[in-house]
N, CA, C and O atoms as CSV, one atom per row, in Angstrom:
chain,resi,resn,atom,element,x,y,z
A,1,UNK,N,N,17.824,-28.853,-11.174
A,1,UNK,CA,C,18.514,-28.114,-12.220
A,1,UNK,C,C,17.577,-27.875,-13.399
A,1,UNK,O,O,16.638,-28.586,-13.757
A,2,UNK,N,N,18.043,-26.665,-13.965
A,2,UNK,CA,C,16.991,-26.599,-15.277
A,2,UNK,C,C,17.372,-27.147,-16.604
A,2,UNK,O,O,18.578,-27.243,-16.832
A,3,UNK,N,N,16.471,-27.544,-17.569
A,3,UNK,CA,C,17.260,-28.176,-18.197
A,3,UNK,C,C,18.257,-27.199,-19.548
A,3,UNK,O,O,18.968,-27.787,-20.363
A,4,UNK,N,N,18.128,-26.028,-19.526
A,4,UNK,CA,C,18.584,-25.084,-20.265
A,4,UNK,C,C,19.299,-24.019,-19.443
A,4,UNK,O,O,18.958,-23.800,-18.280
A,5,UNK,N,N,20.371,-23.300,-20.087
A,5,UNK,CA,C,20.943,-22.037,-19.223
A,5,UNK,C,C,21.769,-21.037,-19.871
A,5,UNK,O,O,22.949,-21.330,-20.063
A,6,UNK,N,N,21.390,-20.037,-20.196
A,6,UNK,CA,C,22.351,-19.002,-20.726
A,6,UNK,C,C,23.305,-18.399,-19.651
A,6,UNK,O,O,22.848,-17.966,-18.593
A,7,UNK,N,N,24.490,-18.378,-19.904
A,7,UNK,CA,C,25.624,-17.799,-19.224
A,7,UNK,C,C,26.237,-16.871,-19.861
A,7,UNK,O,O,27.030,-17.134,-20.765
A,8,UNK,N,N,25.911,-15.461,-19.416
A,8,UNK,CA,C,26.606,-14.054,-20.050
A,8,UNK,C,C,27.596,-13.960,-19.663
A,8,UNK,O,O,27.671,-13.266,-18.649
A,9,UNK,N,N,29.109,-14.656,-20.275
A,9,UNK,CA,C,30.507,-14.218,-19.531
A,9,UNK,C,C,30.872,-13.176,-20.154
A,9,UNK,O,O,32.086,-12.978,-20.116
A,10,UNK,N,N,30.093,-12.230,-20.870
A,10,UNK,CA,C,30.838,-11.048,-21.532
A,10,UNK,C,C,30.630,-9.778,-20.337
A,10,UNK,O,O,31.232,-8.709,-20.441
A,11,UNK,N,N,29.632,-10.104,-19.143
A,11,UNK,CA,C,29.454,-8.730,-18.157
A,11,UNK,C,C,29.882,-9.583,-16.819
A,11,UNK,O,O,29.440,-9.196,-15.737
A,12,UNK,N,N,30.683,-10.667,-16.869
A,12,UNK,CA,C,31.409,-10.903,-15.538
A,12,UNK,C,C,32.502,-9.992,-15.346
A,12,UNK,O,O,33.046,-9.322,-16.224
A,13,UNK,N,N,32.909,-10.041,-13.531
A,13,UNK,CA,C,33.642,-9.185,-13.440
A,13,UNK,C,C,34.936,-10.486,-13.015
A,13,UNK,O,O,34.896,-11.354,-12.143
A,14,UNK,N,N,35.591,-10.289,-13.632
A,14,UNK,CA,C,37.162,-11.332,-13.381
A,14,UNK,C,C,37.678,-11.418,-11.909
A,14,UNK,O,O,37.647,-10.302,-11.390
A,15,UNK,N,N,38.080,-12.262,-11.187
A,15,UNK,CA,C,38.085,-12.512,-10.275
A,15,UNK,C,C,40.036,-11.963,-10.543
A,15,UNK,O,O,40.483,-11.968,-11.690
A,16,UNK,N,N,40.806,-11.612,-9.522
A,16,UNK,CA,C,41.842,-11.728,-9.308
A,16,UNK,C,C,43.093,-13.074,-9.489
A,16,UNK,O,O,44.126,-12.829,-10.112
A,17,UNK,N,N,42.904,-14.180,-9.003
A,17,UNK,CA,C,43.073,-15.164,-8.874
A,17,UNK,C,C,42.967,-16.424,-9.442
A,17,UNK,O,O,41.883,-16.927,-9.147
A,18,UNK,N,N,43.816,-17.301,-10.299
A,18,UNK,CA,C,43.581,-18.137,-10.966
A,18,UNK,C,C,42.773,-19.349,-10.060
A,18,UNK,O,O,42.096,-20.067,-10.795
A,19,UNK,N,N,42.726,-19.627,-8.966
A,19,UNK,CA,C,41.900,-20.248,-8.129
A,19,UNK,C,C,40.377,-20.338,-7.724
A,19,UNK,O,O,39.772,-21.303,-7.256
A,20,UNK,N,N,39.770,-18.657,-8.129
A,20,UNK,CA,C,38.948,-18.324,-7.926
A,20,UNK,C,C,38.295,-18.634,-9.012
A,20,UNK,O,O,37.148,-19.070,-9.109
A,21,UNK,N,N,39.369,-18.298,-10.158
A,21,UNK,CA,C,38.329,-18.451,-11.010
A,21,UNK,C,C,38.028,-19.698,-11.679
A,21,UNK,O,O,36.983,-19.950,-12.278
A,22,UNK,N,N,39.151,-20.550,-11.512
A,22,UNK,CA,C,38.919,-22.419,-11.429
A,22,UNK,C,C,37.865,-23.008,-10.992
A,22,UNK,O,O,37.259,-23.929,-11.540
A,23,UNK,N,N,37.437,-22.081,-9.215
A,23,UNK,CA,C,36.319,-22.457,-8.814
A,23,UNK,C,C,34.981,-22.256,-10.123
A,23,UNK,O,O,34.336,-22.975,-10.887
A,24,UNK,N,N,35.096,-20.900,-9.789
A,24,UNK,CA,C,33.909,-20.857,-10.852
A,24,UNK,C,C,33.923,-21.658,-12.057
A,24,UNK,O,O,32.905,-22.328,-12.229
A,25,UNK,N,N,34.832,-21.751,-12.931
A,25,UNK,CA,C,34.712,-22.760,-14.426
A,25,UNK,C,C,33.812,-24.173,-13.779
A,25,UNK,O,O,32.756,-24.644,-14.202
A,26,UNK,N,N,34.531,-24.556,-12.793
A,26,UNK,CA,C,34.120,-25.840,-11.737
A,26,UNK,C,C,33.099,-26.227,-11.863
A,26,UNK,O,O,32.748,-27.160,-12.585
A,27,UNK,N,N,32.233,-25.339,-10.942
A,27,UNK,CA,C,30.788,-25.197,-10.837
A,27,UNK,C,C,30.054,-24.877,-12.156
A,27,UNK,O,O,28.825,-24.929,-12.099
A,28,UNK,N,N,30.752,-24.480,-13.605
A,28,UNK,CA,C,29.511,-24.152,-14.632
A,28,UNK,C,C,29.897,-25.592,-15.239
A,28,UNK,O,O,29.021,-26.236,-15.815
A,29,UNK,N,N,31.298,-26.137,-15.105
A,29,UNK,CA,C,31.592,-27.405,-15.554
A,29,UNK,C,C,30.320,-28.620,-15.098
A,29,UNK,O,O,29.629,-29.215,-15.925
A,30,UNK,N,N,30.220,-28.812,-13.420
A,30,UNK,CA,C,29.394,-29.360,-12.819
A,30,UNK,C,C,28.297,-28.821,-13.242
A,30,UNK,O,O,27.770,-29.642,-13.993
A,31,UNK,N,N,27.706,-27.941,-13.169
A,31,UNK,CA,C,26.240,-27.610,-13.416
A,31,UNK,C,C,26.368,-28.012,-15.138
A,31,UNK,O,O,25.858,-29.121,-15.297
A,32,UNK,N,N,26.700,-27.650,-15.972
A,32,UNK,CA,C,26.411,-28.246,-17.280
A,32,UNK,C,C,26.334,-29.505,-17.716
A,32,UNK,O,O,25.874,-29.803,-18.818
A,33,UNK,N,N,26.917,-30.572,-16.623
A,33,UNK,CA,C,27.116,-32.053,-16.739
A,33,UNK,C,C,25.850,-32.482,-16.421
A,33,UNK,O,O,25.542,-33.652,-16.650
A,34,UNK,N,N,24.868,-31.512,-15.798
A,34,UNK,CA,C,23.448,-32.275,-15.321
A,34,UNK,C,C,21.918,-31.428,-16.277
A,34,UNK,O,O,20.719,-31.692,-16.194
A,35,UNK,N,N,22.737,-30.251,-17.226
A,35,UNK,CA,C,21.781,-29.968,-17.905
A,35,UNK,C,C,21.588,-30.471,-19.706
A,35,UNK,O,O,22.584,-30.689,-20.396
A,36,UNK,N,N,20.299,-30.582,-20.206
A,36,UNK,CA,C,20.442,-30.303,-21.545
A,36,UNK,C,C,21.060,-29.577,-22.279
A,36,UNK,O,O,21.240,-30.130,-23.364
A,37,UNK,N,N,21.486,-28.581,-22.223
A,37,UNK,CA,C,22.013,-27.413,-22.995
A,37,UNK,C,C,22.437,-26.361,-22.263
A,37,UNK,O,O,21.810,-25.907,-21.305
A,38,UNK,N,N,23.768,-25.831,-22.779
A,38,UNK,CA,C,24.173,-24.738,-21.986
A,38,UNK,C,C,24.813,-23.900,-23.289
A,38,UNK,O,O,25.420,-24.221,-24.310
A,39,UNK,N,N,24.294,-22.521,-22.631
A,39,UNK,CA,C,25.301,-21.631,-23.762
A,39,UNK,C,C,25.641,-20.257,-22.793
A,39,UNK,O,O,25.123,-19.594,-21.894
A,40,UNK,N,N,27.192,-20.320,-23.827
A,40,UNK,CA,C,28.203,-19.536,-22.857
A,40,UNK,C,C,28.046,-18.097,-23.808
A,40,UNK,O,O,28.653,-18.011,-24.876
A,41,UNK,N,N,27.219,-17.047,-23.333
A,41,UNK,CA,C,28.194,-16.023,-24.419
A,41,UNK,C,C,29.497,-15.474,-24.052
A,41,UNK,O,O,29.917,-15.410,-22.897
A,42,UNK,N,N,30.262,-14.987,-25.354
A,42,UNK,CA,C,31.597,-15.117,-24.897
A,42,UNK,C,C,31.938,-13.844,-26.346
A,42,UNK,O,O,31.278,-13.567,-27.347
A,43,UNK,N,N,33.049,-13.416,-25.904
A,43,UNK,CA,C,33.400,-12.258,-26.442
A,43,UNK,C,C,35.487,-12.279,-26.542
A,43,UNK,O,O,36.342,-13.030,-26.071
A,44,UNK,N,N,35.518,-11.330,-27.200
A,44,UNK,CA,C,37.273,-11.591,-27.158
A,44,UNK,C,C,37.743,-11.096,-25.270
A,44,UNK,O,O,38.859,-10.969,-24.767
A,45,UNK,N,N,36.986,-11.004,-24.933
A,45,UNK,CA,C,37.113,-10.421,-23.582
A,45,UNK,C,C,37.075,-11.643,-22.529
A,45,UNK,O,O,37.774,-11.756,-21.522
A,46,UNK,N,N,36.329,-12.312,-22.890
A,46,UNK,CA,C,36.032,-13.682,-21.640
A,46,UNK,C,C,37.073,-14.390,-21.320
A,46,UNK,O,O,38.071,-14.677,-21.981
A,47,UNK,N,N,36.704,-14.703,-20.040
A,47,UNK,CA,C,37.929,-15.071,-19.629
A,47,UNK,C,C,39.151,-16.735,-20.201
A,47,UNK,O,O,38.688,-17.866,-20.351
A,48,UNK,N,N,40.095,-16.502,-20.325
A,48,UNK,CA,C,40.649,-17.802,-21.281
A,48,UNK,C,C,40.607,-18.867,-20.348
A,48,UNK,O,O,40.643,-19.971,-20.891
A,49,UNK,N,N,40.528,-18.880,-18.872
A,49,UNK,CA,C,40.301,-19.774,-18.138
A,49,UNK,C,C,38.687,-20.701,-18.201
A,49,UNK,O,O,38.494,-21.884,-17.920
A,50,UNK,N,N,37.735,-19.695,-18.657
A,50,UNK,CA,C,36.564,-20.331,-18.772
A,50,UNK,C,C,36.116,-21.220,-20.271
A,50,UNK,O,O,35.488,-22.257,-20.480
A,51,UNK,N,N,36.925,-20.029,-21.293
A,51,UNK,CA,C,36.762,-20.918,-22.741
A,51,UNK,C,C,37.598,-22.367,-22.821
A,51,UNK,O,O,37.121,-23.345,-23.396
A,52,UNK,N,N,39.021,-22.375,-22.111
A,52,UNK,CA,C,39.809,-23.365,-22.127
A,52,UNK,C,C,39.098,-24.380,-21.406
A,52,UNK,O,O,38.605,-25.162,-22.219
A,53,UNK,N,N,38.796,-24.747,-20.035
A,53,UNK,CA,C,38.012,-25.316,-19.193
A,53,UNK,C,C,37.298,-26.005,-19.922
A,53,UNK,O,O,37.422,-27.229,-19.926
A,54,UNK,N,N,36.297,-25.296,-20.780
A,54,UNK,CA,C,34.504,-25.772,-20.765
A,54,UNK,C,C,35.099,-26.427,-22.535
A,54,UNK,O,O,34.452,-27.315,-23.090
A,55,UNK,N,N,36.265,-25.862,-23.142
A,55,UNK,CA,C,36.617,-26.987,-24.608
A,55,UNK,C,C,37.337,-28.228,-24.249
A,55,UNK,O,O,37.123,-29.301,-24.812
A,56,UNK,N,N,38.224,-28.049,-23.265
A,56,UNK,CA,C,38.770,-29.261,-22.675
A,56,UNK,C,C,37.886,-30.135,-21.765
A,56,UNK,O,O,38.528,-31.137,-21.452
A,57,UNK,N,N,36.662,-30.132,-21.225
A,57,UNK,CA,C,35.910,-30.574,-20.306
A,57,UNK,C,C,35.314,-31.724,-22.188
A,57,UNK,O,O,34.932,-32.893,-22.229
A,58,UNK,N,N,35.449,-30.973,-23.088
A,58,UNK,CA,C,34.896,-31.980,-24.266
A,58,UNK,C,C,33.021,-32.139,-23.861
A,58,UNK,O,O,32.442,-33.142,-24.280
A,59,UNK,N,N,32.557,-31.517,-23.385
A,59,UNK,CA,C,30.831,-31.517,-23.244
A,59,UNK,C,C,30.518,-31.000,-24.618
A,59,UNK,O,O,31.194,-30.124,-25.158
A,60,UNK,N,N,29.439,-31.589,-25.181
A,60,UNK,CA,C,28.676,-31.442,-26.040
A,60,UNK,C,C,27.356,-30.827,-25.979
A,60,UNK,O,O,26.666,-30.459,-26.930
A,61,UNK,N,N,27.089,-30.765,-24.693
A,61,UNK,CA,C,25.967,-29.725,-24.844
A,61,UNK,C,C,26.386,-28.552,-24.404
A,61,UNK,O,O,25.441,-28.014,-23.828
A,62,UNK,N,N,27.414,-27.825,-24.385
A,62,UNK,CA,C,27.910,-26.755,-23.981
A,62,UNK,C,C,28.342,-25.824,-25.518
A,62,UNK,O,O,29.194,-26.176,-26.334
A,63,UNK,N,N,27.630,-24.800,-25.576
A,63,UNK,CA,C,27.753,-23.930,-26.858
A,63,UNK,C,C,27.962,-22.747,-26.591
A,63,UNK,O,O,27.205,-22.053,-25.913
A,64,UNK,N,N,29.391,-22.252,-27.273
A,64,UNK,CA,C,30.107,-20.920,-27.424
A,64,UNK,C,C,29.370,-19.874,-28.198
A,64,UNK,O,O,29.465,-19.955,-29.423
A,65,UNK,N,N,28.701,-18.970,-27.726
A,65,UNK,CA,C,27.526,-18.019,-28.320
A,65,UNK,C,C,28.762,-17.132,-28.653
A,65,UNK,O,O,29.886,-17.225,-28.158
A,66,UNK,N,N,28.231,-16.067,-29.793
A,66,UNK,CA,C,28.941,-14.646,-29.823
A,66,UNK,C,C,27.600,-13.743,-29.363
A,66,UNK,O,O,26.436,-14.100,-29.545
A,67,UNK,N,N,27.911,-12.843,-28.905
A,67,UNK,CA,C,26.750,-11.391,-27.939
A,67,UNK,C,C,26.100,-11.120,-29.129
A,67,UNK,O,O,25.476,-10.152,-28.694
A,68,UNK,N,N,25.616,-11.226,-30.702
A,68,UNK,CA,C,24.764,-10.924,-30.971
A,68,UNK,C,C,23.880,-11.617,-31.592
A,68,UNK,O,O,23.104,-11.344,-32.508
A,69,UNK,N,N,24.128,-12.750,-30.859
A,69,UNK,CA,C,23.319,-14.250,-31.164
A,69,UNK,C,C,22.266,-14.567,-29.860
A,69,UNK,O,O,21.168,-15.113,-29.745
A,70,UNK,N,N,23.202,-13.930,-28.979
A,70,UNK,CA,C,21.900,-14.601,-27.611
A,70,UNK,C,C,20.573,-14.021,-27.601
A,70,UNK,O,O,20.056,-14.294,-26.518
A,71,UNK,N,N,19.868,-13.403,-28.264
A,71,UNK,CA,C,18.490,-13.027,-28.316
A,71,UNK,C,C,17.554,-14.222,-29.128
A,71,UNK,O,O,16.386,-14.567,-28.951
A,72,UNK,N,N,18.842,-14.804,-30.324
A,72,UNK,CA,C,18.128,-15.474,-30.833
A,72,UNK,C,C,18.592,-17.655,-30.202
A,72,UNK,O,O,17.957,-18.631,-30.601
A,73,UNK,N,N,19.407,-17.682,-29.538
A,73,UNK,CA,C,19.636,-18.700,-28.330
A,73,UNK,C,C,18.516,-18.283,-27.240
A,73,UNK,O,O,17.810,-19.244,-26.932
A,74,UNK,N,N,18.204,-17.131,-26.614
A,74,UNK,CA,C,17.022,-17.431,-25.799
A,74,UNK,C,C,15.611,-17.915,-26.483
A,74,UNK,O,O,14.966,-18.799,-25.919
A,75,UNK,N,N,15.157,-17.353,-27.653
A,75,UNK,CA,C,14.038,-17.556,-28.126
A,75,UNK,C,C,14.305,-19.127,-28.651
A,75,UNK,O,O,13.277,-19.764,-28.880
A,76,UNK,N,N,15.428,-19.733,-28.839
A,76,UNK,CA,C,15.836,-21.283,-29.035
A,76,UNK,C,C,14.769,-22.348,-27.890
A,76,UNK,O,O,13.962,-23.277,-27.893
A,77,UNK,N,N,15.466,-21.420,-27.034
A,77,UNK,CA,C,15.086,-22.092,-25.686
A,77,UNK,C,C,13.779,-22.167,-25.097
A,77,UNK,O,O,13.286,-23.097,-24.459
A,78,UNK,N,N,13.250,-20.962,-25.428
A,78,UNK,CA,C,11.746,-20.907,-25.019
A,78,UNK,C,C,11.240,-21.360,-25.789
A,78,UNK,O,O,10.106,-21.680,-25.431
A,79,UNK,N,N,11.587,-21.752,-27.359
A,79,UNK,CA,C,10.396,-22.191,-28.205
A,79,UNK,C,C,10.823,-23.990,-28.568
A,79,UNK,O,O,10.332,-24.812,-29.341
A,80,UNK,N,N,11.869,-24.038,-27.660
A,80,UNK,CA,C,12.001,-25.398,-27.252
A,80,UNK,C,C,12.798,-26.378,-28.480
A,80,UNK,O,O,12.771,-27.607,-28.552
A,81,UNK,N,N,13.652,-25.205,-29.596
A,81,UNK,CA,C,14.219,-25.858,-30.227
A,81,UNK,C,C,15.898,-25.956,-30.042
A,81,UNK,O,O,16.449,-25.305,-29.155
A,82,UNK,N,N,16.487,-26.633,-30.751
A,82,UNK,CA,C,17.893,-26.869,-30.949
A,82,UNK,C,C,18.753,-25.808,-31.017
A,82,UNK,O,O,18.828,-25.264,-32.119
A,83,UNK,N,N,19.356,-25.414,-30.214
A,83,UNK,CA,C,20.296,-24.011,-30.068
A,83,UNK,C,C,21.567,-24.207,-31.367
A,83,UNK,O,O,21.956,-23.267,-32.061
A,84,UNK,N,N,22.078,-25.659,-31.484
A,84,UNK,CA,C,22.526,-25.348,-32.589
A,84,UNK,C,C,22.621,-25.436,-33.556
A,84,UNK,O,O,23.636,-25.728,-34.188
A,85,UNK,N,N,20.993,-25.077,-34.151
A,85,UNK,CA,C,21.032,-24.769,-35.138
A,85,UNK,C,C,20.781,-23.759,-35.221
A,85,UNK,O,O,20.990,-23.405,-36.381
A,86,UNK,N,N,20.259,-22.645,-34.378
A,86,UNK,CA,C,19.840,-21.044,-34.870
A,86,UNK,C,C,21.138,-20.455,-34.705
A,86,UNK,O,O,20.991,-19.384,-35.295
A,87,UNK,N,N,22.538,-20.482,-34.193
A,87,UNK,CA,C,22.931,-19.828,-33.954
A,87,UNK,C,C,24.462,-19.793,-35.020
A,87,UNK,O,O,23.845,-20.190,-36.008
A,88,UNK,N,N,25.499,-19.677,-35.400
A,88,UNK,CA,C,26.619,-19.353,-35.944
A,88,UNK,C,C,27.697,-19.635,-34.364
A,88,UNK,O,O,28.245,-18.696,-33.786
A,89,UNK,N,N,27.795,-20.932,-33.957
A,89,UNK,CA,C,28.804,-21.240,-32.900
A,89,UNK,C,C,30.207,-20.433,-33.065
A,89,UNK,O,O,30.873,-20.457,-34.100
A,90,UNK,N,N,30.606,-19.612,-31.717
A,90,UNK,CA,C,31.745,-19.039,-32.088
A,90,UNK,C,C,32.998,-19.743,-31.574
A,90,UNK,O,O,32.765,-20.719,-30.860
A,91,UNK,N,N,34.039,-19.503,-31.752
A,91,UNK,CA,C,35.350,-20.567,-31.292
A,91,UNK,C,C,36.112,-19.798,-30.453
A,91,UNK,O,O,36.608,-18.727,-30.803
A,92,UNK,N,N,36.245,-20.333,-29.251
A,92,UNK,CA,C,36.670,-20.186,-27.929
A,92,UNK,C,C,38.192,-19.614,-28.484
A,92,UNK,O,O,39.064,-19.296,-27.676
């Protein structure tokens, strides 16, 4: 696993199915439990199954981006500093 990961949920395409998309929260739930840092961008559009999930999962390295922050969350990452502090955390 890497130890960093940006997740663009503002250009997913929604799955039909509250099951499906459980799976998926699942797996970013699991995959974030084994990384340093994760950030979700997220928009009034994302899905409420994934913001609810990943605030109730209570992880602390998991950070709610708004879309015109992630340019400056990637350059966080590559220049190997603290995501939250460059960014203005948005609320799920």
């Amino acid at each position: 696993m890497p130890a960093c990961a940006i997740v663009d949920t503002t250009r997913v395409i929604p799955t039909s199915t509250l099951a499906a998309r459980m799976r998926s929260t699942a797996f970013l739930r699991q995959s974030a439990l084994q990384m340093k840092s994760v950030s979700l961008i997220v928009s009034s559009q994302t899905s409420f199954v994934i913001k609810t999930v990943m605030r109730v999962a209570g992880l602390t390295n998991v950070h709610f981006v708004e879309d015109k922050d992630a340019h400056a969350v990637f350059r966080a990452y590559a220049d190997g500093r603290d995501v939250a502090e460059v960014v203005s955390t948005a609320e799920p």
